[in-house]
matplotlib code that plots the C-alpha trace (Angstrom):
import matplotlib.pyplot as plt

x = [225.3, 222.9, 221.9, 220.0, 217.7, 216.9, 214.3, 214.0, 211.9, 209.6, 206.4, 203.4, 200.7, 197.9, 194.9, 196.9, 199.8, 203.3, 204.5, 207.3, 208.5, 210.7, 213.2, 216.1, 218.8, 220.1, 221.7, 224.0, 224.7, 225.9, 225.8, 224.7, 222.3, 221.0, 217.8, 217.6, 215.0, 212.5, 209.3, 206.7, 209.9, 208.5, 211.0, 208.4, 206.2, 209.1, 210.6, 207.0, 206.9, 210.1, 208.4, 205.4, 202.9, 202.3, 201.8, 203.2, 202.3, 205.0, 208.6, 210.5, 211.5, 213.2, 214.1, 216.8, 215.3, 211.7, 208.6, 207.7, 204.4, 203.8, 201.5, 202.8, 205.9, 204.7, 205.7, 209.0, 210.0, 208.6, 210.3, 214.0, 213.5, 213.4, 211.4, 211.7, 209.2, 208.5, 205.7, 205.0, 202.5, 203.4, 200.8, 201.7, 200.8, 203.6, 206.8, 210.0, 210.9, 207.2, 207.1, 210.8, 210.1, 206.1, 207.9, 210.7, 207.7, 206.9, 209.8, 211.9, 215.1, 215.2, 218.1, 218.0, 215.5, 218.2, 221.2, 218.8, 217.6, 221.2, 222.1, 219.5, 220.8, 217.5, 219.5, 217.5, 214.8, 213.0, 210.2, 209.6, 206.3, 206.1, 203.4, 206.2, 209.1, 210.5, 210.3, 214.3, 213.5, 210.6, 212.7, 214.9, 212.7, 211.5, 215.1, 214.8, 211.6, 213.9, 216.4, 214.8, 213.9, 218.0, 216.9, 219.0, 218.1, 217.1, 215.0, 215.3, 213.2, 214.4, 215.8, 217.3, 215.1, 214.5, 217.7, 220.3, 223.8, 225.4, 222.3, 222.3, 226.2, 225.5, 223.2, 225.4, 228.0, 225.2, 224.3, 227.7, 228.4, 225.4, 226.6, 230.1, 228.3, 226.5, 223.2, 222.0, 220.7, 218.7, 217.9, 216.1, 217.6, 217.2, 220.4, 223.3, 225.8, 223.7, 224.0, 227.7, 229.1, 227.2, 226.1, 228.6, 226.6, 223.8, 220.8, 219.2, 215.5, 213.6, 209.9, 209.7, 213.2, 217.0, 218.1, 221.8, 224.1, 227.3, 229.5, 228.8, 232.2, 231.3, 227.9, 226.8, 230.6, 231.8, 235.3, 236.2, 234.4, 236.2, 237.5, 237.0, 239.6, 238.5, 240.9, 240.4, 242.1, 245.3, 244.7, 246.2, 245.7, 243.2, 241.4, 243.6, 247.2, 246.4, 248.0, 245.0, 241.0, 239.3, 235.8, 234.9, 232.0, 230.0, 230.8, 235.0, 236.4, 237.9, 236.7, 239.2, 237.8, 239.8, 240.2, 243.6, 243.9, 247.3, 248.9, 246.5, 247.3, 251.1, 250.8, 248.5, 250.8, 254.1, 252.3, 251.8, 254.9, 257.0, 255.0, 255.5, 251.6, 249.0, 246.2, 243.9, 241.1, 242.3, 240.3, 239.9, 236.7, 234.3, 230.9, 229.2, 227.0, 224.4, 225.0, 225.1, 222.2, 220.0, 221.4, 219.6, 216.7, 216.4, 217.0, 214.9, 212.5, 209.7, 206.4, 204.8, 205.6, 202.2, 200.8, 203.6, 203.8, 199.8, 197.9, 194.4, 191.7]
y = [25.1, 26.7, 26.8, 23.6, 26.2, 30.0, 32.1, 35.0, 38.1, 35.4, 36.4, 34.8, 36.5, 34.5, 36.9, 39.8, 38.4, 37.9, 35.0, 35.7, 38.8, 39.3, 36.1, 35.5, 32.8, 29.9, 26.5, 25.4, 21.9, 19.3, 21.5, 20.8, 24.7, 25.0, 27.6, 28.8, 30.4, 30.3, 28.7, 30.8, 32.9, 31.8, 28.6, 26.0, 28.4, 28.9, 25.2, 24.3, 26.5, 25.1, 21.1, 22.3, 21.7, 25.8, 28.2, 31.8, 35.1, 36.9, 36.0, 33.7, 30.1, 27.4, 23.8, 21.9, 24.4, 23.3, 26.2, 23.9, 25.8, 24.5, 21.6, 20.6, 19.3, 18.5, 14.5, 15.3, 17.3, 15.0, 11.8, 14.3, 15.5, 13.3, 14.7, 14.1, 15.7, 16.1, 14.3, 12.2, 9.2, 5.8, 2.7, 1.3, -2.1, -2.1, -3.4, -1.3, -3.4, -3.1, 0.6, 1.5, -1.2, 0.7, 4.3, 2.9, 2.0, 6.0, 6.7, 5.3, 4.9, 4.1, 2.9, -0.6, -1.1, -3.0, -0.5, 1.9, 0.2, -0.1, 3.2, 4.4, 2.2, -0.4, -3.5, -6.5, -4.5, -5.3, -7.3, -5.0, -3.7, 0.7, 1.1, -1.3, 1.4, 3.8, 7.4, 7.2, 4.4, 5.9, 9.1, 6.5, 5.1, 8.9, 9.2, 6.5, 7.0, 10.6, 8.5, 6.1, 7.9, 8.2, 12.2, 14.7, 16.9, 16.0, 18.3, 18.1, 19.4, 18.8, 15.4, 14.5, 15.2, 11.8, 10.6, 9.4, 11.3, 8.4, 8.0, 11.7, 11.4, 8.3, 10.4, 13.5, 11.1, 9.9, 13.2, 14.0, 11.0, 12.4, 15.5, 14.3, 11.9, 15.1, 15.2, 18.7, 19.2, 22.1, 21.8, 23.0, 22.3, 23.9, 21.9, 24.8, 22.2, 20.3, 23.5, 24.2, 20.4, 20.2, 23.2, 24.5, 27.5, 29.0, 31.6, 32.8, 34.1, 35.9, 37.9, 36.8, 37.7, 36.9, 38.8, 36.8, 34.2, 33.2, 29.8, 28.7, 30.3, 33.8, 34.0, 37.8, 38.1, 35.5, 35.2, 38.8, 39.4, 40.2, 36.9, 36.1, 34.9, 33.3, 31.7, 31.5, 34.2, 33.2, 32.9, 36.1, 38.1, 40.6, 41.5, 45.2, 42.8, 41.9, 43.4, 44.0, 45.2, 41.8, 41.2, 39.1, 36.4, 34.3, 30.8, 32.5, 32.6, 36.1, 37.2, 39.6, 40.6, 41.3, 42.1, 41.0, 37.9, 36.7, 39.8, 39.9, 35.8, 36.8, 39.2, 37.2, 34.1, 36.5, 38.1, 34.5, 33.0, 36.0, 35.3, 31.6, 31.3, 29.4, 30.3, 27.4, 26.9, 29.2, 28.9, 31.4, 31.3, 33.8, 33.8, 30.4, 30.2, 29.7, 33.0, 34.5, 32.8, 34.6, 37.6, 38.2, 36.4, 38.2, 41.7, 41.2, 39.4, 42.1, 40.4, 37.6, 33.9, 32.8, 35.6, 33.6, 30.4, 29.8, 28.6, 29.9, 28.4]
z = [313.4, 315.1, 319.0, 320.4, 321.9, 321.2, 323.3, 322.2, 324.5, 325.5, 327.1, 328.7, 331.1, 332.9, 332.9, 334.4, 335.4, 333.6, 334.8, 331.8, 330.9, 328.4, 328.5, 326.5, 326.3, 323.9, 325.0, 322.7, 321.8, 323.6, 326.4, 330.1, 330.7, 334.4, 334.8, 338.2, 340.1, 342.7, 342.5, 340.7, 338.8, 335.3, 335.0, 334.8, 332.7, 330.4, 329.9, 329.0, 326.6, 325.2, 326.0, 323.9, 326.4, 327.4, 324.4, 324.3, 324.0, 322.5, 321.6, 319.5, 320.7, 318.3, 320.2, 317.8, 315.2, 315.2, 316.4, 320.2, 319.3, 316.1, 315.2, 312.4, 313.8, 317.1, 317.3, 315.1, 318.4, 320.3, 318.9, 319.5, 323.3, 326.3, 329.4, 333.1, 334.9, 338.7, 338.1, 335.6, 335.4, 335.5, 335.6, 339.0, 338.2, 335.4, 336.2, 335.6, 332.3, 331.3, 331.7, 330.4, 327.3, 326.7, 326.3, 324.3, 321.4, 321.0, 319.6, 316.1, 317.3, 321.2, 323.2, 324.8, 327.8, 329.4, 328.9, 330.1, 333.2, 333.6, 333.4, 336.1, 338.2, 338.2, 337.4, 339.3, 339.4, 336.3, 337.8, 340.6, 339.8, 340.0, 343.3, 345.4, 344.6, 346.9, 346.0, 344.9, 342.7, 341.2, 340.8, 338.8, 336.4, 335.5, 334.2, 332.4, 331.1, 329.5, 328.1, 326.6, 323.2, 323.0, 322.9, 320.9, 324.0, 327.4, 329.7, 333.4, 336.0, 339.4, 338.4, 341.4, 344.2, 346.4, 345.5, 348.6, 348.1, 346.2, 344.0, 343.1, 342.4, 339.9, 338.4, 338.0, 336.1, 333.6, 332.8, 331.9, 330.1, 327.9, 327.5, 326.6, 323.8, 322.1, 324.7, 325.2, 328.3, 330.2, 333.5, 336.7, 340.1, 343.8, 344.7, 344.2, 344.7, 341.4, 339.7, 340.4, 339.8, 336.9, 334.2, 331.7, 332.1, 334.8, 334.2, 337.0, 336.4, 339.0, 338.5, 335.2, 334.0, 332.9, 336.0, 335.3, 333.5, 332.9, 334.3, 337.7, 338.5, 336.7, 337.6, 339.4, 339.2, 341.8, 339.8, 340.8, 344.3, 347.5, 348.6, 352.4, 354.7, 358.0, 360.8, 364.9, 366.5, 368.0, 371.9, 373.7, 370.8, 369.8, 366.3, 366.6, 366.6, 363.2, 360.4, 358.5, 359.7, 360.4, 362.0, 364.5, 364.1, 366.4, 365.2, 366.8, 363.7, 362.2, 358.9, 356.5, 353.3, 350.3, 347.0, 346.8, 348.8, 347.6, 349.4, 352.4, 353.2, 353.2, 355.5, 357.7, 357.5, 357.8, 361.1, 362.3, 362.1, 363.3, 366.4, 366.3, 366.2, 364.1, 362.1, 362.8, 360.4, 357.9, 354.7, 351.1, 349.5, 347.4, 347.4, 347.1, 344.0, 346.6, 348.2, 344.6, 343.8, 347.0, 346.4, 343.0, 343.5, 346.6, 345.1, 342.1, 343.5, 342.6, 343.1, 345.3, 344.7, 344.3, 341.7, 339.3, 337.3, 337.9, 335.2, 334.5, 336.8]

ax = plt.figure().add_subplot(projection="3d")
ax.plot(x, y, z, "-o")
ax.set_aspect("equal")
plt.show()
């Protein structure tokens, strides 16, 4: 079976600017994708592109093996992809049944308006009318407004921004539940934590361009960097009484880098208790995926934000 979604050195310039240079990646199916970037690094450009709403220049794209460019099959991939936007237009004298049961008409085969309403997590708010929600709830009914169409794949484009913390983890668990039922789904997030908890794998583009990808635990090689140790000193001892070079920071915690941290913890903890001593908030980590993340779009960040991602006039 083929890939839910191939790109293929995708390009597409505004006047004389390449808002996307060169892109390539495939999602495969029933797979949660994450595309990663700063705004005006060519993600938006490029997932309307695959949406259908942008054309392109150069490249080849296939979205559940259809041309998103094509008109011939334009409503076939429309009736197959489900789309929440971060903005999309809602009548605000509509209530949320009379809005999710409208959108559930475009499509042949939609899922219930109630399961749906459900799943968002609008239950007893059916008769609320849209202008009267908050921005959460609004943020809400633009998932369900995606899910309705029961899509084959499901873009998302910052889809949990408004939410409260356990709204947004509600959310993260329906989007699973999705992909564990066959959904494909690619999205866009700034939330790292997003990112990490929920993409089988990450692409990060910056200027235009794949600069990396790979599992949120692989990604610009965060399985095999120098793992960092950090504890407070022990009182009446000095950075030079430890067994190996450490650095002092200014929150007074230590730092110790390592390559092999298995070895360098023993001979920390050995050290420690042969002096009947502590190492109080001790904690191993690696980079963060948000520390990753900065790192290349801050190194390949080759041109200015705003000469990105702009549409013509």
């Amino acid at each position: 079976m083929t890939d839910a979604v191939v790109v293929e050195d995708l390009h597409k310039r505004y006047g004389t600017v390449w808002a996307v240079r060169g892109v390539s990646f495939s999602v495969e199916h029933g797979e949660i994708f994450a595309l990663l970037g700063r705004n005006g690094a060519g993600k938006t450009t490029t997932l309307e592109i695959l949406e259908g709403f942008r054309g392109r220049d150069l490249g080849r794209v296939d979205v559940l093996g259809l041309d998103p460019g094509a008109k011939a099959t334009e409503r076939t991939l429309r009736e197959r992809i489900g789309l929440v936007l971060q903005d999309i237009a809602v009548e605000p004298y509509l209530t949320v049944r009379e809005t999710v049961a409208r959108n559930a008409g475009y499509y042949p085969a939609p899922r219930g308006v109630d399961e749906v309403i459900g799943l968002v997590g609008l239950a007893g708010l059916e008769k609320k009318k849209v202008r009267s929600l908050s921005g959460g709830q609004k943020r809400r009914l633009d998932l369900a407004l995606g899910l309705i169409g029961n899509p084959s794949l499901l873009f998302l484009d910052e889809p949990t921004t408004g939410f409260d913390p356990n709204a947004r983890r509600n959310a993260w668990q329906l989007i699973r539940d999705l992909r564990d039922a066959g959904t494909t789904v690619l999205l866009t997030t700034h939330y790292m934590e997003e990112a990490q908890g929920l993409a089988d794998r990450v692409a990060v583009i910056a200027d235009g361009r794949i600069v990396a990808e790979g599992t949120p635990a692989t990604l610009g090689g965060r399985d095999t960097a120098r793992a960092r140790i950090r504890f407070a000193l022990p009182p009446g001892n000095t950075v030079a009484d430890l067994p190996v070079p450490a650095t002092p920071g200014q929150d007074g915690l230590v730092s110790v880098e390592s390559p092999e941290p298995t070895e360098t913890l023993y001979r920390l903890t050995d050290w420690a208790l042969r002096r009947d001593t502590v190492l109080a908030g001790l904690t191993v980590d690696r980079p963060s995926l948000e520390e990753v993340y900065l790192h290349l779009t801050d190194q390949n960040n080759g041109a200015p934000e705003h000469a990105l991602e702009r549409s013509p006039g």
